[in-house]
C-alpha angles and dihedrals in degrees: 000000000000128000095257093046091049092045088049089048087052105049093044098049080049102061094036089059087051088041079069103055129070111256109256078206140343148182144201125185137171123218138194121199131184116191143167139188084058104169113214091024117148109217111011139004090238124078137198111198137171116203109199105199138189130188142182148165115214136179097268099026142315142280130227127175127158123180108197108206107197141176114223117059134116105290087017128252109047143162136231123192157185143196117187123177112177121188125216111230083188091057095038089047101043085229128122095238094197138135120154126330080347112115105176134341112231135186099249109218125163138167125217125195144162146139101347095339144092126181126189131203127182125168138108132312139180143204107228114193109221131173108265103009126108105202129357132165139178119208129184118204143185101217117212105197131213109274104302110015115103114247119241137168125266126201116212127203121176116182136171127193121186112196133162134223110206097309099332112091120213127181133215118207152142143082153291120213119186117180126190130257115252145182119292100039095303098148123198104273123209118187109176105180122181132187114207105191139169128217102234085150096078088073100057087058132318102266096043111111101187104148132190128191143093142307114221113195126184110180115175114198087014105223090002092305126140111251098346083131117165132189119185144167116214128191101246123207119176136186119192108193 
């Protein structure tokens, strides 16, 4: 059998066996982006895209999965997704797998998929504890790419951080994925991407989390090319249900 096929078997065991336990938590949002200055786009430099999200905490991991649905691709509207069960080895062990700022370690899996592709990445994660943030995580991954692409290695780090500024609450969050550099022309590849957003929602009602803000997005070697960089703010609105 070959790697991908292990990688897909595995994600996908993974999230059937979450699929049957109750969330401890989770969460789905819906946001709306409007950005310019897009690098390898087909039509136009500017950009409209809706990210649909869920997230959720369960007894022997977690569950992420986002699909991006844009505007300006080749033939048009198009969609982007991913799929990421992690499992906890703490949960499944029984055991507090923890030194240092290190929480839990996890197996890392996550699909990728789009127009005509699929990509799939397995390897080792864990939870760190540090002061402020309210969530950050560091994943490895083998990365086995779509037909001929050469396949690399991508580090993963996912961070939030919640501060206030006098009443009114913001959050900080997003990722940084770095990829290696391979055979063929596939360059190492960095895309850091932030989110800066303010709670307005609370005073709608207090449970209301309707955020508005910006997207800052800063992709070197843009798609594994040398020197396609982009670096782009995008107008950020952001619905939690």
């Amino acid at each position: 059998m070959k790697l991908t096929q292990i990688a897909a078997t595995c994600a996908l065991a993974t999230a059937a066996t979450f699929t049957q336990a109750a969330p401890i938590w989770q969460d789905f949002s819906i946001t709306g982006l409007y950005g310019e200055d897009y690098q390898l786009i087909a039509r136009e430099d500017e950009q409209s895209t809706v990210t649909f999200e869920y997230a959720a905490k369960l007894q022997y991991g977690d569950f992420f999965a986002f699909a991006d649905r844009t505007n300006n691709d080749v033939s048009g509207n198009e969609t982007y997704f991913e799929v990421s069960p992690r499992l906890s080895l703490g949960a499944v062990s029984g055991q507090k797998l923890e030194l240092g700022p290190i929480k839990d370690v996890l197996v890392a899996t996550t699909w990728e998929g789009g127009e005509g592709f699929n990509n799939y990445l397995y390897g080792i994660g864990v939870d760190l504890a540090i002061p402020y943030f309210q969530y950050a995580q560091v994943n490895l991954y083998k990365v086995d790419n779509y037909k001929n692409t050469p396949d690399d290695y991508q580090m993963t780090l996912v961070y939030g951080v919640p501060f206030k500024v006098g009443s009114e609450d913001f959050l900080v969050d997003g990722f940084l994925d770095w990829s290696t550099a391979e055979e063929d022309g596939h360059a190492s590849e960095m895309n850091w991407t932030t989110q800066w957003k303010w709670n307005v929602g609370k005073h709608i009602s207090p449970n209301t989390r309707l955020y508005l803000g910006t997207e800052w997005s800063v992709w070197n070697n843009k798609y594994s090319i040398k020197g396609k960089d982009e670096n782009n703010v995008s107008a950020l609105i952001k619905y939690h249900f």
